[in-house]
N, C-alpha and C positions, 0 to 999 in steps of 0.2 A: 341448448336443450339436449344435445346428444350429448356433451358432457356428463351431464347430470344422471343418463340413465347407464350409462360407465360407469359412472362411481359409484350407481348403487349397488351392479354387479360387481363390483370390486368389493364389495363390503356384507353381500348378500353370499357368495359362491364359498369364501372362506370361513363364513360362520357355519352354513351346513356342513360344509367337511369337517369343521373339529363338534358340530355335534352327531354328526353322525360316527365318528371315530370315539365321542365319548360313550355312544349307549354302545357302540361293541367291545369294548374295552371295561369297561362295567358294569358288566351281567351278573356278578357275585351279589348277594342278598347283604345285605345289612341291617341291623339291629337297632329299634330307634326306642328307647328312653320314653316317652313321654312322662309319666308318672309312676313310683314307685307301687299304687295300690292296683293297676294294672296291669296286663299285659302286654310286653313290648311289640311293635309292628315290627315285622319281618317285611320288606321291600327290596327291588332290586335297586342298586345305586343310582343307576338314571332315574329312575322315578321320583327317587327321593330330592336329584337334584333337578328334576324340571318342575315340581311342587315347592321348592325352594326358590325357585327362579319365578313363578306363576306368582308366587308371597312376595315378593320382593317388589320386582314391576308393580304391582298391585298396589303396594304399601307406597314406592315413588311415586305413581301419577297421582295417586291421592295428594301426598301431600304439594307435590306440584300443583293441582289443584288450588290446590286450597291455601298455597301461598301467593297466587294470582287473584286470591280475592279484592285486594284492595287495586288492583287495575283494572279489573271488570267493574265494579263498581264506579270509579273514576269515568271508564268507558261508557257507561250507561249515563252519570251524569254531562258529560259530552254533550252524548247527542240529543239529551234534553234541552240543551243551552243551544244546542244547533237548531233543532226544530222551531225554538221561540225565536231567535232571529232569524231562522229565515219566513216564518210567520207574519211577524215587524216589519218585516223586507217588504213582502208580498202586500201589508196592508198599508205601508209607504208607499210602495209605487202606483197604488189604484186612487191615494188623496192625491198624486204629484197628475194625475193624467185627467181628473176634475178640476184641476188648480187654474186658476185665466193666464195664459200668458204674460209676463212683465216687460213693460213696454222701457224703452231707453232713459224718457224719463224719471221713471220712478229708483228710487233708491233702497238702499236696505234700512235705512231707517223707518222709511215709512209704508213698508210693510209690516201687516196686522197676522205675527204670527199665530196667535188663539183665536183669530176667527173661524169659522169654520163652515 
């Protein structure tokens, strides 16, 4: 466990130092296109790249998402197949604890399994 919270400072301390070294290093405006009938946005570079990074992320988990559809689904019919036997289960073992004991001499042939 103390591993794990190591490594996430290890991976946490180095990404704010290069973002923090990128929005000071970045401060110049830049000029964004969008459409020619338009007027272009004027931004500082960090902004523009953490609204590209905010689009990006955004655009991955979706589609992360949404390519886990067919295991969630799967997932969901799971536990439907789990609920019904252990349902089965539960209503098995309540005939098994009504059932008369079997005595040594009877056999398995001649038990009446449809009786009820």
């Amino acid at each position: 466990m103390f591993g794990v919270k190591v490594f996430k400072y290890l991976l946490k301390i180095p990404a704010l130092i290069f973002l923090v070294a990128f929005v000071v290093l970045n401060r110049q405006e830049t000029t964004l296109y969008i459409s020619p009938l338009n007027d272009p946005l004027v931004l500082p570079l960090w902004i523009m790249g953490l609204i590209l990074f905010i689009i990006g992320f955004t655009v991955g988990a979706l589609l992360l998402w949404l390519n886990s559809w067919p295991i969630r689904k799967d997932l969901r019919q799971t536990k439907k197949d789990l609920k019904a036997t252990q349902d089965k289960y539960e209503e098995l073992a309540t005939l098994k604890d009504d059932a008369e004991p079997l005595t040594p001499s009877q056999s398995i042939e001649t038990i009446d399994y449809d009786a009820k």
